[in-house]
C-alpha beads as a LAMMPS data file, in Angstrom:
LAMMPS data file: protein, C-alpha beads

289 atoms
288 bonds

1 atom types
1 bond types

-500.0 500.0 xlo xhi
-500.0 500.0 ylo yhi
-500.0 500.0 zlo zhi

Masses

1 110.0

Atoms # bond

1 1 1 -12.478 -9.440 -1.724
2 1 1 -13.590 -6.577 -4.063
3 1 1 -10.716 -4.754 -5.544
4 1 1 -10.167 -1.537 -7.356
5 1 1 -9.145 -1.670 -11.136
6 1 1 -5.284 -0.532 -10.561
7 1 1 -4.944 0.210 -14.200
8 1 1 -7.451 3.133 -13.936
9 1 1 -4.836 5.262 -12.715
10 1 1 -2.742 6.405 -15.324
11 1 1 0.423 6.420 -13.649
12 1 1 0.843 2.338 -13.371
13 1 1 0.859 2.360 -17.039
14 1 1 2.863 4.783 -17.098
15 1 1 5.887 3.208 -14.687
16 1 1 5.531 -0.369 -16.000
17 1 1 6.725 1.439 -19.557
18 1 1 9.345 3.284 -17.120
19 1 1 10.485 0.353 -15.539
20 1 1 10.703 -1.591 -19.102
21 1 1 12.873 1.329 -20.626
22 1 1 14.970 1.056 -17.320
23 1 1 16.035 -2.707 -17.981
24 1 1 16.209 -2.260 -21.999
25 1 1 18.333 1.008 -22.124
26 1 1 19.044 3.612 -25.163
27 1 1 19.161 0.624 -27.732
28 1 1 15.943 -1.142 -26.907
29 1 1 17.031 -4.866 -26.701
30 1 1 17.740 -7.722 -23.892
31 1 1 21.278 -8.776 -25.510
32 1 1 21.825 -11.309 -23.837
33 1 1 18.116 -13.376 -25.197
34 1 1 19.121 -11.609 -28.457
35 1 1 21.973 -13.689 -29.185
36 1 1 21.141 -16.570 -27.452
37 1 1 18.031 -17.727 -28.057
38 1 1 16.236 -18.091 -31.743
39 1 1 13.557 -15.804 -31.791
40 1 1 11.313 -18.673 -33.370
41 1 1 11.798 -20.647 -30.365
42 1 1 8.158 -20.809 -28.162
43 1 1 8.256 -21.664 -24.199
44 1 1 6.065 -22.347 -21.414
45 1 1 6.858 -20.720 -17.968
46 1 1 5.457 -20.820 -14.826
47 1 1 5.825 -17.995 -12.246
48 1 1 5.686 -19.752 -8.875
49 1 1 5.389 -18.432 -5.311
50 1 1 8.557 -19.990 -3.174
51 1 1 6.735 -19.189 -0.254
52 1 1 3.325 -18.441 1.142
53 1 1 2.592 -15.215 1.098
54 1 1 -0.334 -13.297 0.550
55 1 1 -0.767 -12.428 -3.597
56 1 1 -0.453 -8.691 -4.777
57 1 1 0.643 -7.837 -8.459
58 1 1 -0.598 -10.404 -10.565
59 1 1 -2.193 -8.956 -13.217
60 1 1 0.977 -6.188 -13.066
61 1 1 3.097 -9.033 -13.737
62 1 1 0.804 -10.381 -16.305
63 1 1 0.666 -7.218 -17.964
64 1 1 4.439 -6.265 -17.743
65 1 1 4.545 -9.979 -20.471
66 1 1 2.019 -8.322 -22.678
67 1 1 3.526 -5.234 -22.615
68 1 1 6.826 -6.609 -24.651
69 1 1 5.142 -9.081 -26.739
70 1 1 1.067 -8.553 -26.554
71 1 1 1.135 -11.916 -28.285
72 1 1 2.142 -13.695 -25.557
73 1 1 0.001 -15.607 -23.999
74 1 1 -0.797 -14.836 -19.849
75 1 1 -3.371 -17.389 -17.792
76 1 1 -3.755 -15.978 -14.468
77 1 1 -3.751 -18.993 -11.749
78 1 1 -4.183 -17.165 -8.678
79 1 1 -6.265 -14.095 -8.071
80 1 1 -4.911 -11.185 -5.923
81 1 1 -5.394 -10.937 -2.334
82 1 1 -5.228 -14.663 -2.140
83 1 1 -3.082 -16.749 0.341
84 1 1 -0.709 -18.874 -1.493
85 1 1 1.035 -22.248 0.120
86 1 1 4.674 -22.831 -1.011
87 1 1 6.021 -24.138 -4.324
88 1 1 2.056 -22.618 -5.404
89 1 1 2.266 -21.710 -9.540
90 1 1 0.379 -18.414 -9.579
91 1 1 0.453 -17.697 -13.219
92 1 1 1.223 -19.159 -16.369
93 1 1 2.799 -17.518 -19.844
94 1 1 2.775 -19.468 -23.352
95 1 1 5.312 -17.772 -26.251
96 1 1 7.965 -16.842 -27.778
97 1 1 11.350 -17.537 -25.309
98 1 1 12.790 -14.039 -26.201
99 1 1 10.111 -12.070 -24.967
100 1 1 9.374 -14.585 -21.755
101 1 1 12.840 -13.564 -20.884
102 1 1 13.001 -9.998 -21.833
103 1 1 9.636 -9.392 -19.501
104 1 1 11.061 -11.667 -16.764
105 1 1 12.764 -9.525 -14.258
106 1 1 10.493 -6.146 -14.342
107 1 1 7.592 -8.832 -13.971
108 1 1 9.217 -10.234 -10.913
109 1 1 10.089 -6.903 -9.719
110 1 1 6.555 -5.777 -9.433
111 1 1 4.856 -8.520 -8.029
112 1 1 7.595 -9.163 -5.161
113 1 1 7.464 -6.030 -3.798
114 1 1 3.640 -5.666 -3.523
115 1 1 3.087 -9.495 -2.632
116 1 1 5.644 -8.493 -0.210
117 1 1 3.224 -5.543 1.233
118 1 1 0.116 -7.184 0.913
119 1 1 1.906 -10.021 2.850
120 1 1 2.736 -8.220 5.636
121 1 1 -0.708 -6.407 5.919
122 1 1 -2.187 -9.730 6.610
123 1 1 -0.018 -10.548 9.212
124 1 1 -0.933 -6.975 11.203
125 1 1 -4.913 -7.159 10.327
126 1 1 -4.061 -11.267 11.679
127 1 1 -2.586 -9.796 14.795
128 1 1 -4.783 -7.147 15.321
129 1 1 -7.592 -9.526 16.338
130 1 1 -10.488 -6.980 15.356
131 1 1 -12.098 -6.995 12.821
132 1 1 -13.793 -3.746 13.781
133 1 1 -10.928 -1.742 13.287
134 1 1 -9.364 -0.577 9.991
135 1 1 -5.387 -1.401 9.355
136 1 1 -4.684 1.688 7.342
137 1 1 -1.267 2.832 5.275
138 1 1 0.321 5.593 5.151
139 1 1 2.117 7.857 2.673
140 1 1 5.009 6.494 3.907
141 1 1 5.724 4.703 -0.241
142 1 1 8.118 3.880 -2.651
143 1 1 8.967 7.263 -4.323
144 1 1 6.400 7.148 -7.623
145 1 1 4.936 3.422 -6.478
146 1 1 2.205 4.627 -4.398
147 1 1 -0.587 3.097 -6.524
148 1 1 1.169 -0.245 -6.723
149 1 1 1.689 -0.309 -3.043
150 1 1 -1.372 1.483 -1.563
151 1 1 -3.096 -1.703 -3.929
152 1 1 -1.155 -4.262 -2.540
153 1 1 -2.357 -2.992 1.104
154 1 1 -6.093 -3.461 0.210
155 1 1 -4.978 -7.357 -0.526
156 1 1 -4.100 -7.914 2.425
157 1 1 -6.915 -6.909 4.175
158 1 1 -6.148 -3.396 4.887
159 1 1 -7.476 -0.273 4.324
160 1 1 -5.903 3.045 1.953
161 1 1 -5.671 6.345 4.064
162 1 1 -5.681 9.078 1.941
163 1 1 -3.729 8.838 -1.574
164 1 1 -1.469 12.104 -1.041
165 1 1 -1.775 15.766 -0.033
166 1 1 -4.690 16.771 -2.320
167 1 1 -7.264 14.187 -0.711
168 1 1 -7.374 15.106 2.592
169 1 1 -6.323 17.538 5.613
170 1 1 -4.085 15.873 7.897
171 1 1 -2.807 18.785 10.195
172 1 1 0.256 17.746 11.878
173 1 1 2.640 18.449 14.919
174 1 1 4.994 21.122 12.823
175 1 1 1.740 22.816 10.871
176 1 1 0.453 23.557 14.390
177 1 1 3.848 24.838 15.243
178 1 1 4.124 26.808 12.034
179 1 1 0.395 28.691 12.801
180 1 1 0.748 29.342 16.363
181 1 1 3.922 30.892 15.324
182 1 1 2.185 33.470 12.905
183 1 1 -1.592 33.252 14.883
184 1 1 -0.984 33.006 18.116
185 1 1 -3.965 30.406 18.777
186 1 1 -3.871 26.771 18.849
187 1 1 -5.057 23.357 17.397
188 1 1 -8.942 24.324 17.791
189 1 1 -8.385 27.698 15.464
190 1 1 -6.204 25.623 12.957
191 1 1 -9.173 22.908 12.448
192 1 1 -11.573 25.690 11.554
193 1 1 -9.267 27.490 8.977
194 1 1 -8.348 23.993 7.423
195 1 1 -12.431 23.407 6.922
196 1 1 -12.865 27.421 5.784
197 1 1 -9.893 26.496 2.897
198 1 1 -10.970 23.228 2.190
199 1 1 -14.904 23.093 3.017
200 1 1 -15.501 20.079 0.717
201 1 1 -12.642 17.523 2.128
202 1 1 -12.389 15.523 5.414
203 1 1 -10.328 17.119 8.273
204 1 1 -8.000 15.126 10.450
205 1 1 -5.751 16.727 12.826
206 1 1 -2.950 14.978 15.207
207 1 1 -3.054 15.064 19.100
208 1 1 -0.257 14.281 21.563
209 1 1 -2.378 14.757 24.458
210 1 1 -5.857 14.800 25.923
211 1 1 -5.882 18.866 26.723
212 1 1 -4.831 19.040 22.773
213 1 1 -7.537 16.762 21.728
214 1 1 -10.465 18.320 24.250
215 1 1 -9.203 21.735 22.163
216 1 1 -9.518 20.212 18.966
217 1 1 -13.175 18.269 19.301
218 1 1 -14.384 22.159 20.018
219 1 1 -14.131 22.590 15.798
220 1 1 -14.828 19.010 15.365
221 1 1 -12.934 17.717 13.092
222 1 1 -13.882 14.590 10.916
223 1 1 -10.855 12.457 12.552
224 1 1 -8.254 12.170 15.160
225 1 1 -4.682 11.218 14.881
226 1 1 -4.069 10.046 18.583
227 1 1 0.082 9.950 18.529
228 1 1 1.925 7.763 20.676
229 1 1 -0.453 7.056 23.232
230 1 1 -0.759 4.573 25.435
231 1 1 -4.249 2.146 25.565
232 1 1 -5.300 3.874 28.361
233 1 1 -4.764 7.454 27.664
234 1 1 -6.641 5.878 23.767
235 1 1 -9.601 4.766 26.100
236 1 1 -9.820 7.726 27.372
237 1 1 -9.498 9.621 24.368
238 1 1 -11.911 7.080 22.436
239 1 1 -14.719 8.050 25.039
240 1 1 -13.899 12.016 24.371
241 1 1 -14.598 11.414 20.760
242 1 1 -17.379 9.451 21.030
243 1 1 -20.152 10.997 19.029
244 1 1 -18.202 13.792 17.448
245 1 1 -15.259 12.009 15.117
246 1 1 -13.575 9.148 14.340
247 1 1 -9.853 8.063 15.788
248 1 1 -6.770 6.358 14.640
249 1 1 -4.020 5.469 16.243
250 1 1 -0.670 6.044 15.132
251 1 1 2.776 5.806 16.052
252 1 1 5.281 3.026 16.748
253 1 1 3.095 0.003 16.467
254 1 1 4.374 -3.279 15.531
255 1 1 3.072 -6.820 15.625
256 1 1 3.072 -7.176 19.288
257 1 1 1.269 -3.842 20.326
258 1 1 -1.261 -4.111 17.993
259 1 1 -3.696 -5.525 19.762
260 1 1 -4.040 -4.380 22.931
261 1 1 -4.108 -0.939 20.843
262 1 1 -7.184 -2.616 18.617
263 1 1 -9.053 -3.572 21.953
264 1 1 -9.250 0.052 23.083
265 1 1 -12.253 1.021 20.778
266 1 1 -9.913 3.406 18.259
267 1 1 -11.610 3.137 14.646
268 1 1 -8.469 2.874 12.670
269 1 1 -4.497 1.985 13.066
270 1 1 -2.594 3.465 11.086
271 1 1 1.617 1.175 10.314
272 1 1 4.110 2.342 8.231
273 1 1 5.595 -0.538 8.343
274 1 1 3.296 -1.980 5.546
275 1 1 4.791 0.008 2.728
276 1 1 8.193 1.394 4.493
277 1 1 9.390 -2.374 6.050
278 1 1 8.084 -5.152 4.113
279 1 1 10.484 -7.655 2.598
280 1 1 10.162 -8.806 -1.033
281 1 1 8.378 -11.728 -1.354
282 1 1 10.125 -14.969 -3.550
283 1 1 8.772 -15.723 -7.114
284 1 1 11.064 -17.135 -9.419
285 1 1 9.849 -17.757 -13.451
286 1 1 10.997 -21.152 -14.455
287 1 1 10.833 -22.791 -18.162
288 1 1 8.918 -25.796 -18.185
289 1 1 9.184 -26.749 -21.639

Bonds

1 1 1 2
2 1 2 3
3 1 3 4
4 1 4 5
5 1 5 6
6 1 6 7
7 1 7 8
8 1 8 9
9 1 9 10
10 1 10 11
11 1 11 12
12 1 12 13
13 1 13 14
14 1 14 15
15 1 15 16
16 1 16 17
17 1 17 18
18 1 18 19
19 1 19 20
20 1 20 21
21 1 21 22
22 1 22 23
23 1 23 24
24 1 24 25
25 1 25 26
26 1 26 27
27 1 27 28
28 1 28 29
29 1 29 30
30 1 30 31
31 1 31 32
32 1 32 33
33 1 33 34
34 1 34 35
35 1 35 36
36 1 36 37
37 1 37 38
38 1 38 39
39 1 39 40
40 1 40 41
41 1 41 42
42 1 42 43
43 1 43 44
44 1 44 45
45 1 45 46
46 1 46 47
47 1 47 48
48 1 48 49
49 1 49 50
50 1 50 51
51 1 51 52
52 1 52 53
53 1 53 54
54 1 54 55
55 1 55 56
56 1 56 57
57 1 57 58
58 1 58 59
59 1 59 60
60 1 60 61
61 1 61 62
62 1 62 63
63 1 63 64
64 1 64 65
65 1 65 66
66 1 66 67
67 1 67 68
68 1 68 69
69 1 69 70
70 1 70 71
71 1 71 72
72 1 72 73
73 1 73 74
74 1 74 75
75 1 75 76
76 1 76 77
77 1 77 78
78 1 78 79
79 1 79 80
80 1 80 81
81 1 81 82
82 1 82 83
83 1 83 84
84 1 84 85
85 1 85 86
86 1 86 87
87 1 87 88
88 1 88 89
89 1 89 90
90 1 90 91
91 1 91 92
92 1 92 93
93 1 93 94
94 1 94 95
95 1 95 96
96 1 96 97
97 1 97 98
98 1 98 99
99 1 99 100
100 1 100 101
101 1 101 102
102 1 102 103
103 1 103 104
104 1 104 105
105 1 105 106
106 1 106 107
107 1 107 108
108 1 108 109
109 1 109 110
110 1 110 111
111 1 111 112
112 1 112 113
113 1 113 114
114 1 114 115
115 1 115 116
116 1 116 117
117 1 117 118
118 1 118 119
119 1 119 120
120 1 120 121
121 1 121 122
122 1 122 123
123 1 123 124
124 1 124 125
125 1 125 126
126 1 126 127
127 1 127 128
128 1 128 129
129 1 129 130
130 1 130 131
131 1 131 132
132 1 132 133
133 1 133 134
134 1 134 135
135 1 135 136
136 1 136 137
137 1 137 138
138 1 138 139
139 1 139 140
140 1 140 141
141 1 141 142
142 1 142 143
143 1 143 144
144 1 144 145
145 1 145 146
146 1 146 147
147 1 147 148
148 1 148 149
149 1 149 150
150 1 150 151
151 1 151 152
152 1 152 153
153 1 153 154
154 1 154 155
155 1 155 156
156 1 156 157
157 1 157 158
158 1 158 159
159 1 159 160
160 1 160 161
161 1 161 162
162 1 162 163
163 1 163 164
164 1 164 165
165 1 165 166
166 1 166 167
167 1 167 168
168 1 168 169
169 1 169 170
170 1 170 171
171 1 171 172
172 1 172 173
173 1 173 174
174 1 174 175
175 1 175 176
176 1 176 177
177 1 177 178
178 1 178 179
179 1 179 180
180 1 180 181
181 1 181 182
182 1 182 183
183 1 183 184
184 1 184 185
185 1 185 186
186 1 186 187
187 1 187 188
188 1 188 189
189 1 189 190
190 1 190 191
191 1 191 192
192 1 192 193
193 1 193 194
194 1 194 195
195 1 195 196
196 1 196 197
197 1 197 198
198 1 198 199
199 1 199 200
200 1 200 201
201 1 201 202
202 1 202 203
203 1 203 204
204 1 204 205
205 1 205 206
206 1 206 207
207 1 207 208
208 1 208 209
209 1 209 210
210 1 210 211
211 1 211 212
212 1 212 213
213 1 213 214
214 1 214 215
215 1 215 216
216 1 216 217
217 1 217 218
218 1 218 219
219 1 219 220
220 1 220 221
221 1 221 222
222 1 222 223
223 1 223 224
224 1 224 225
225 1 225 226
226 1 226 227
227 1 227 228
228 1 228 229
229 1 229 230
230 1 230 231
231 1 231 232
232 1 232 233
233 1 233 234
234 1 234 235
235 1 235 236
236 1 236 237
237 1 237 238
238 1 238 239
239 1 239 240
240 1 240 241
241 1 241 242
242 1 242 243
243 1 243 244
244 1 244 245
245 1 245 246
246 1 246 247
247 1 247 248
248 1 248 249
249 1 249 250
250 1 250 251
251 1 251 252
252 1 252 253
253 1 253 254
254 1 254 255
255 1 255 256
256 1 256 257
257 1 257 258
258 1 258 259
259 1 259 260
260 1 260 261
261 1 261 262
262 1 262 263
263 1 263 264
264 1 264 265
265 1 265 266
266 1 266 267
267 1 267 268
268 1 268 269
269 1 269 270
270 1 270 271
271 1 271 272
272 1 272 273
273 1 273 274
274 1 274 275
275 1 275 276
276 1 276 277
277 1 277 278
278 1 278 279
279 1 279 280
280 1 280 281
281 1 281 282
282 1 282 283
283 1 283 284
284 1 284 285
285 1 285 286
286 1 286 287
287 1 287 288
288 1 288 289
């Protein structure tokens, strides 16, 4: 599995020194480590998974160690997007105590929540049963935590729709309402003015029915967003597309309709539920020595 370097976008960085400042406060210091433990004293820690999962966030976690002390010493075990068994040490970190302890928490934080996502992603691409079809995310994200979760997605096997509102069009049920209400005309006229405004970005434009998306294949737009629908009215409107765009399903899907939606020949699925519903995964950091 191929993955993207997540510290290329600047605003990882910048939330791992957010999330630091968040847990140290106005004076800059973990009290509790400060007058407790000798800052000559050196440890050993392991982070272990406490139960499978599917990895997201190591090197986030690694870095968030580094970050406090950058002499501390961080030996990745496990690679992201891997599939971890129980009781499964995933990385290990070599240094002063302070600092191990100081780092602890926001580390935790991090990769929890997107081992969490990635974790859940492999259960839907598991349950979709085709490989032939992309599991995509939506923008449906932790306020500011995009990147971290929109990474965690690709290790688990899934697939990043588009990153926000700059990327892509993606006209929806209440833009058509807003430009009938001002043109008059319907989804067909909407698709061409998006591509006129926008000529060098992919179009996508949501259907609730098969009259809407007959109107809307007259402008042909680069995708479909088929809402709601049933497998057979997505047959159906997988054979109207054929040749012209690509479709995606969306809308109330869970782990039991998935596949009999992925069987219907749609291109892409598109959950919230990966980013919006998944539960923290649980990695403790324990002191071996």
């Amino acid at each position: 599995m191929e993955l993207p370097n997540i510290f290329e976008r600047p605003e990882v960085n910048q939330l791992i020194d957010l999330a630091l400042t968040e847990d140290l406060g106005p004076i800059n210091t973990d009290v509790t480590s400060d007058s407790t433990v000798p800052p000559e004293e050196q440890a050993v820690a392991h982070m272990v998974a406490r139960e499978a999962c599917r990895l997201a966030g190591i090197h986030v976690a690694a870095e968030v160690f580094r970050r406090v002390n950058p002499e501390l010493q961080c030996d990745v075990l496990v690679e992201d997007g891997r599939a971890v068994e129980a009781m499964t040490t995933v990385l290990e970190i070599k240094g002063a105590a302070q600092s191990i302890l100081t780092a602890e928490r926001t580390a935790l934080n991090f990769i929890q929540r997107m081992s969490g996502v990635a974790t859940i992603t492999a259960e839907y691409v598991k349950a979709a049963g085709n490989p032939d079809v992309m599991l995509l995310d939506t923008r449906k994200t932790t306020p500011g935590h995009r990147a971290f979760e929109k990474y965690a997605v690709l290790c688990g096997g899934g697939t990043n729709h588009r990153i926000g509102l700059y990327d892509a069009v993606l006209i929806k049920d209440n833009h058509l309402v807003s430009w009938e209400k001002k043109h008059g005309t319907g989804v067909g006229e909407c698709v061409a003015a998006a591509r006129a405004k926008y000529p060098g970005l992919k179009i996508e434009v949501e259907v609730d029915t098969v009259e809407q998306l007959k109107e809307s294949l007259t402008t042909r737009p680069d995708w479909v967003l088929l809402d709601n629908m049933p497998p057979p009215v997505l047959r159906e409107c997988v054979a109207l597309c054929k040749g012209i765009c690509k479709t995606e399903a969306s809308g109330g899907i869970n782990l039991e309709t998935i596949y009999d939606i992925a069987q219907t020949g749609v291109d892409a699925i598109s959950v919230g539920a990966l980013t919006h519903s998944a539960p923290s995964i649980d990695l403790a950091l324990d002191f071996v020595e």
